[in-house]
C-alpha positions, 0 to 999 in steps of 0.5 A, a space after each residue: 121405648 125402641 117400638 115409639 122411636 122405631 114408629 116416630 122414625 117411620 112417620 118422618 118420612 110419610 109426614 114428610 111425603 104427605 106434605 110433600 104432595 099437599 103442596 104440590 098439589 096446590 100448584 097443580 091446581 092452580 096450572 090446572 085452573 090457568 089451563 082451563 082459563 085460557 081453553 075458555 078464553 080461546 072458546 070465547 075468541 073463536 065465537 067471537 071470531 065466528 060471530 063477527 064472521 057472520 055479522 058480515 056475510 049477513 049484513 053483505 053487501 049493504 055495508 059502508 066500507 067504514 063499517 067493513 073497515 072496522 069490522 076487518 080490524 076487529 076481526 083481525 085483532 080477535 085473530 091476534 087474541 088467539 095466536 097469542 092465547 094458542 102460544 100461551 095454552 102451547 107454553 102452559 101445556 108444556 109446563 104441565 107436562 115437564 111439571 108432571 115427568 118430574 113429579 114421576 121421577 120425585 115420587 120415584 126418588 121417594 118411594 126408594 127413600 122410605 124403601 131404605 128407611 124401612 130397611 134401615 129401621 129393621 
């Protein structure tokens, strides 16, 4: 009987810690996942970017100043796009990276936790 409680006591802190990183890694891959989509958008902006650039040197000096004109707004707000996709990877990155000095420092706090229960449970 004192070896069922002894084993219960000792899998309450692993279940515990299991769910623990189950959960956390559900949120880590969904900052993962935000992380890959805005990569993926700034890739997309920058060809964009690069094509409308092109589209000009091609089209030269044959342009209407309407069409220059528009092309300048277009090429202007696609360079707002990505400041504002750069400022959010930038705040995405740092999240993940206080996310992740915080989970070192819990899994720390973790594995002294069931250090002491294993010497307790002795």
């Amino acid at each position: 009987m004192n070896g069922i409680a002894q084993a219960i006591l000792a899998a309450t802190p692993l279940a515990g810690l299991v769910l623990y990183f189950a959960l956390s890694g559900q949120q880590e891959v969904k900052v993962e996942q935000k992380r890959y989509d805005v990569g993926h958008e700034i890739q997309q902006k920058e060809f964009d970017l690069e094509f409308q650039e092109m589209r000009q040197a091609i089209a030269g000096s044959s342009s209407s100043e309407e069409d220059l004109a528009r092309w300048e707004e277009k090429s202007h707000q696609i360079e707002q796009d990505l400041a504002s996709l750069r400022e959010d990877k930038a705040d995405i990155d740092s999240t993940y990276d206080v996310s992740f000095q915080q989970k070192e420092v819990e899994l720390k706090q973790l594995r002294a936790a069931l250090e002491m229960d294993k010497e307790a449970a002795r």
